[in-house]
VOGU-3710 file (C-alpha; in Angstrom, 3 decimals, decimal comma):
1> xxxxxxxxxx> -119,694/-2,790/17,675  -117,159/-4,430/19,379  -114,290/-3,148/17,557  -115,569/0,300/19,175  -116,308/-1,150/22,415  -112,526/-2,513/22,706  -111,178/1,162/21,270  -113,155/3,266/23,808  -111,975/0,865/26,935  -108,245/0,971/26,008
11> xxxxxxxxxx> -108,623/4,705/25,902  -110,371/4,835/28,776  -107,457/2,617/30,676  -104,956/5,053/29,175  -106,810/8,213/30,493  -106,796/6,244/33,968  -103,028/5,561/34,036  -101,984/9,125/32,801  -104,726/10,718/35,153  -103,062/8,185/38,409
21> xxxxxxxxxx> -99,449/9,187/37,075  -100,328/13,223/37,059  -101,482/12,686/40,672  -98,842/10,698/42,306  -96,535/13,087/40,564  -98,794/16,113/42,184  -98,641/13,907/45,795  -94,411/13,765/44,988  -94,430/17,657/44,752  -96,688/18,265/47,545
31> xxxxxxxxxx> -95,088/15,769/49,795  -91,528/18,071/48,508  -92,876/21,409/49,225  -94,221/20,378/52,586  -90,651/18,827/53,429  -88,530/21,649/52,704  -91,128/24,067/54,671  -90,441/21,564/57,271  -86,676/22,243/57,376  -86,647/25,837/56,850
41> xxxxxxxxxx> -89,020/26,409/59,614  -87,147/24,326/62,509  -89,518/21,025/62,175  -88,244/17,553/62,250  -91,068/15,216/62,826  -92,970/16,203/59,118  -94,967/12,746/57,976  -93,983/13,112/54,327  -90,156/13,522/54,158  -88,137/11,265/53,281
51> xxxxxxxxxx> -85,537/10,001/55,628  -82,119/11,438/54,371  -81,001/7,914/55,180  -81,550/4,098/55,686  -80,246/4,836/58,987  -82,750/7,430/59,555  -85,311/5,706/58,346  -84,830/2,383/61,144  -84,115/5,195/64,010  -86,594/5,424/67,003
61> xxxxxxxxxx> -88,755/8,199/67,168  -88,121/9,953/70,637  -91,291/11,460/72,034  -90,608/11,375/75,467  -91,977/13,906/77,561  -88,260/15,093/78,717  -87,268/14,987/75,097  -90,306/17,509/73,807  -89,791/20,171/77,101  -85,761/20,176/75,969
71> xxxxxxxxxx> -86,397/20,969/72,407  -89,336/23,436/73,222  -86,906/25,186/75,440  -83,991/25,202/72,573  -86,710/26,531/70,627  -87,779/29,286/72,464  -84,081/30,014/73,430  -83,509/30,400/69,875  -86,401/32,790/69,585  -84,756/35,399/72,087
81> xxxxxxxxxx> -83,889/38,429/71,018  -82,754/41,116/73,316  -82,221/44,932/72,144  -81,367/47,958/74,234  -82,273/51,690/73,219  -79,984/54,237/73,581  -81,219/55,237/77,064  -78,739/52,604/79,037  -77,159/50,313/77,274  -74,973/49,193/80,101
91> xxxxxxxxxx> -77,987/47,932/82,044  -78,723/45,974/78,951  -75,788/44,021/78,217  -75,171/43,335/81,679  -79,270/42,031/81,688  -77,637/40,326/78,645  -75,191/38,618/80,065  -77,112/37,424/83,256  -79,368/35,706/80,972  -76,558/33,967/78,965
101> xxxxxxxxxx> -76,081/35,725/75,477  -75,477/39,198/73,721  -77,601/42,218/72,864  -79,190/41,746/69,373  -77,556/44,533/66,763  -79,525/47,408/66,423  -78,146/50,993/64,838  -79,923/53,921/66,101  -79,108/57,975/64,840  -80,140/61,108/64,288
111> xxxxxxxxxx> -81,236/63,211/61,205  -79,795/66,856/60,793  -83,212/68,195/62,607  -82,746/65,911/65,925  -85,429/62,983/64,212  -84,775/59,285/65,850  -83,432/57,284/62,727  -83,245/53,111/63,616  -82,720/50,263/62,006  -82,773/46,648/63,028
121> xxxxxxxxxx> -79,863/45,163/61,689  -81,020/41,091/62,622  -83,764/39,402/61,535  -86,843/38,944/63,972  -89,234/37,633/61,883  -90,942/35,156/64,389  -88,861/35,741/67,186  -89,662/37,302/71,085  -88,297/40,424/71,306  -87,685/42,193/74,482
131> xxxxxxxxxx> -86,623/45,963/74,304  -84,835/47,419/77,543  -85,394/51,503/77,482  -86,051/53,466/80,618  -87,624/56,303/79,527  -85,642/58,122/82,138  -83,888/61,658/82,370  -82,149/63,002/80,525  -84,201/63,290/77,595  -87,261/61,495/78,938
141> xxxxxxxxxx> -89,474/62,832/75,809  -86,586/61,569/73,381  -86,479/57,885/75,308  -90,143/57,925/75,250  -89,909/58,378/71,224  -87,419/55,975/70,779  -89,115/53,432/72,618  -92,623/53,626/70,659  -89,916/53,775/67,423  -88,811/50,428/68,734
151> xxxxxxxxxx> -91,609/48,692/69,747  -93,699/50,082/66,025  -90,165/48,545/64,147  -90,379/45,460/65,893  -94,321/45,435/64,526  -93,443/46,089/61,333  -90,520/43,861/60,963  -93,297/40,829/61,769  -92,080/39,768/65,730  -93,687/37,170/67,462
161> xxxxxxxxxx> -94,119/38,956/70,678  -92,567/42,377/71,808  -92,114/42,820/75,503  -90,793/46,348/76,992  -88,470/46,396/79,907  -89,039/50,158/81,812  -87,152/49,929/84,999  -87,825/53,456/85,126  -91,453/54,126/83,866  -91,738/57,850/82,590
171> xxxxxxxxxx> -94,499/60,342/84,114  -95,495/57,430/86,145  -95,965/60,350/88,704  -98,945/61,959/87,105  -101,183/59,168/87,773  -104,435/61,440/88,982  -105,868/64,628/88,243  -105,091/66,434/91,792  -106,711/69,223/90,349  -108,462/70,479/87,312
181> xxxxxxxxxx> -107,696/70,776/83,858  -104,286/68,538/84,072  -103,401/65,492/82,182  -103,511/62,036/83,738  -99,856/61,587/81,522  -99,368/57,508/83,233  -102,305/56,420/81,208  -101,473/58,161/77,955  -97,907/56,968/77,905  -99,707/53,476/78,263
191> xxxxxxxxxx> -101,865/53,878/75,837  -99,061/54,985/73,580  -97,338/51,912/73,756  -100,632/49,710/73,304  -101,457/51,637/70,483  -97,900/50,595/68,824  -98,359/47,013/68,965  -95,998/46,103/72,370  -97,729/42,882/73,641  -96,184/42,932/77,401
201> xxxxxxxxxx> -94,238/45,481/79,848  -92,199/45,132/82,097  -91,241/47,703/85,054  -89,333/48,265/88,268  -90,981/49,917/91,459  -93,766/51,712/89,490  -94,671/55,037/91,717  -98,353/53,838/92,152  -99,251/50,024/91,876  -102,711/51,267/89,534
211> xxxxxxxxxx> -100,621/52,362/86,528  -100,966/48,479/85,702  -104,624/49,076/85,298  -104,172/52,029/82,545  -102,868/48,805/80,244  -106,084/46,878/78,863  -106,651/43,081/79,435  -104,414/42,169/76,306  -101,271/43,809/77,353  -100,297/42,436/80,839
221> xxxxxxxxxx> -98,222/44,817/82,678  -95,678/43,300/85,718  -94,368/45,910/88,597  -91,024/44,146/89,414  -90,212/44,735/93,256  -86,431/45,968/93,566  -86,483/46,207/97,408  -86,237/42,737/97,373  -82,052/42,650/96,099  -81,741/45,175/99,374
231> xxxxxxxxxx> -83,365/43,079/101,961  -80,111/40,773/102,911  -78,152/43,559/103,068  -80,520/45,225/105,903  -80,885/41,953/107,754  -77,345/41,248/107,774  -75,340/41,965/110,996  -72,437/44,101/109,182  -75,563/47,223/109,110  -76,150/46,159/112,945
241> xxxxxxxxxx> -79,617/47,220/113,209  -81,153/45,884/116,372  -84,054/43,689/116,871  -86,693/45,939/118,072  -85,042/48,990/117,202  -85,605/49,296/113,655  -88,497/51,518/112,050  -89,347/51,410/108,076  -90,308/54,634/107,175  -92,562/56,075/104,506
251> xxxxxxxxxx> -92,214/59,841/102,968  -95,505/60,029/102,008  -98,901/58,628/102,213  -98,879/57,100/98,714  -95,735/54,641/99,685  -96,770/52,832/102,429  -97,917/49,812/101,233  -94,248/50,005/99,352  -92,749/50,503/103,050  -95,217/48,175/104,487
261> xxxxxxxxxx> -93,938/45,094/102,094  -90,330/45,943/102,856  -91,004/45,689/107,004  -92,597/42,497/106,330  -89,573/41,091/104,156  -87,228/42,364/107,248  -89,616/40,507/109,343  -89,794/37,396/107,237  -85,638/37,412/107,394  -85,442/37,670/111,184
271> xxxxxxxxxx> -85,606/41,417/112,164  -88,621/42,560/113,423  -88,722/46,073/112,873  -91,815/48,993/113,008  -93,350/50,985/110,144  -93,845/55,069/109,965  -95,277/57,227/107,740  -94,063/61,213/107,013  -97,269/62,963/105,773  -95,652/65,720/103,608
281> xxxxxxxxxx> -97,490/69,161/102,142  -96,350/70,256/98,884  -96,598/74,524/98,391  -95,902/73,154/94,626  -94,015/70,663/92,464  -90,589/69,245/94,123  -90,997/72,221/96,894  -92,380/70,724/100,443  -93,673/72,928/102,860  -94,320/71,132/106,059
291> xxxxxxxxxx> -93,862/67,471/107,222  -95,776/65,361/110,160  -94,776/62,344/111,315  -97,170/59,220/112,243  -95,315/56,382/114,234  -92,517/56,748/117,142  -89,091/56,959/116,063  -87,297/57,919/119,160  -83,795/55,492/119,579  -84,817/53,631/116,601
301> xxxxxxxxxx> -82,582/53,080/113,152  -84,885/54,520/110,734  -84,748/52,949/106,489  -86,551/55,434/104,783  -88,252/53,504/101,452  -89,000/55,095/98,622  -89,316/54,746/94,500  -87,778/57,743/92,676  -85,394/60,651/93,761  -85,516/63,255/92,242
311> xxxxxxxxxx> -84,174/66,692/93,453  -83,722/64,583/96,652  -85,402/67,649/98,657  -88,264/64,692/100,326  -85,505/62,867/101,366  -83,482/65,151/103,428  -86,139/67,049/104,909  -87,827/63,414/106,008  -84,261/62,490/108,000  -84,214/65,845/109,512
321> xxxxxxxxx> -87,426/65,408/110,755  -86,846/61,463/111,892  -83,529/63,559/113,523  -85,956/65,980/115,491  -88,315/63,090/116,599  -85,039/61,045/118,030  -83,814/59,007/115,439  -80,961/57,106/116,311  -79,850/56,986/112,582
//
């Protein structure tokens, strides 16, 4: 009986020490695996690697609050991509260059029957990907394509984030039904590019401040003010506008607020100046039939703010009118 006794307990103490050695050999692997995930992905700080060296091993740990912010930063400067449609790319790499590096390599083409063909020719698996492409004339339909192309590559091709830079937002001018049985085209270009996965966009001097709201909740939308680069220039003496003398002036009723903010930024630099408005009547698209004009003009330099030009026909008939009404310039 204890013969037996003594052969099941040195068994038993074998089975122990081979079942300890499987699992510190399991822990080694584990411990292995999670290193090298460590390196490939960026990390440093992983609890389980081995220090490469006894030097390694005795150095501090930095976890300053400095330290963290500068390595966040390199991180996220790493994660910048920046790729430009075929719509400008001059705007692009000069946006490119502003923010310190180079356009991201990208090959777009076309089929025999006029199809977009692209292909991304960098890895952005993980990365924040910002796509400039006006979806400006000419060609507005084909920009429009090749920016949902982008933004549904960028998807597919598993990007962290993909943010769309429109400085010039197409059909941003159908933004209401003025009349029956039309198209409210804003809010279906929006949805188009929610619908393709783009997490953010980006635009310049949108024609009415609500096409934000056709984006839902998830897919912030900023209206970048451009009047802002032209303000100095106004307020500086080499224009010589005169204090008192100066009129901002709206051509229509739906860009006043945009002619309002600019007065104020005159203001704000030192030149007081008034605000007009031109109340224009369309006979039918681009064509204006009459013009009124709210606000005295008479002696007065007159800026005339507005968004887009088009065939440029608003435009002249407004300074004829400011002419009629006494407009200095």
């Amino acid at each position: 009986m204890k013969t037996m006794f003594n052969r099941l307990r040195n068994r038993t103490m074998q089975y122990c020490k081979s079942s300890t050695t499987a699992k510190i050999s399991m822990f080694g692997a584990s411990a292995a695996a999670i290193s090298s995930i460590g390196i490939m992905g960026g990390f440093t700080t992983s609890v389980l690697a081995a220090p490469t060296s006894k030097y390694a091993a005795n150095r501090p740990m930095q976890t300053t609050d400095d330290n963290v912010e500068d390595a966040y930063i390199r991180h996220r400067w790493r994660s910048l991509k920046i790729f430009s449609g075929s719509a400008n790319e001059e705007l692009a790499s000069q946006i490119a260059n502003i923010m310190g590096t180079k356009l991201s390599a990208i090959k777009i083409g076309r089929y025999a029957d006029g199809e977009i063909a692209i292909q991304i020719l960098e890895n952005v698996r993980g990365k924040d990907v910002y796509i400039v492409q006006p979806t400006c004339p000419p060609g507005v339909n084909d920009n429009l394509m090749e920016l949902i192309l982008l933004i549904s590559t960028m998807r597919r091709a598993s990007a962290h984030s993909i943010t769309a830079v429109l400085p010039y937002y197409g059909y941003a001018r159908q933004d209401r039904k003025m009349r029956s049985r039309v198209p409210i085209s804003a809010a279906d270009v929006a949805k188009l590019l929610e619908s393709v996965g783009v997490d953010r966009v980006i635009a310049v001097d949108l024609h009415c401040g609500q096409i934000q709201g056709f984006f839902g909740p998830e897919t912030p939308c900023d209206n970048l003010d451009g009047s802002v680069v032209a303000l100095p220039y106004f307020a500086s003496r080499e224009v010589g506008l005169s204090e008192n003398k100066t009129v901002v002036v709206s051509p229509d009723a739906g860009g006043v607020y945009r002619a309002k903010q600019f007065r104020e930024g005159l203001n704000a630099m030192g030149l007081n100046a008034g605000l007009a408005m031109i109340i224009k009547q369309r006979a039918e698209a681009n064509k204006v039939s009459q013009m009124d004009l709210v606000g005295d003009v008479d002696g007065c330099d007159c800026i005339i703010v507005d968004d887009m030009i088009d065939t440029a026909g608003t435009l002249c008939k407004a300074g004829n009118e400011l002419k009629k009404r006494g407009a200095n310039r």
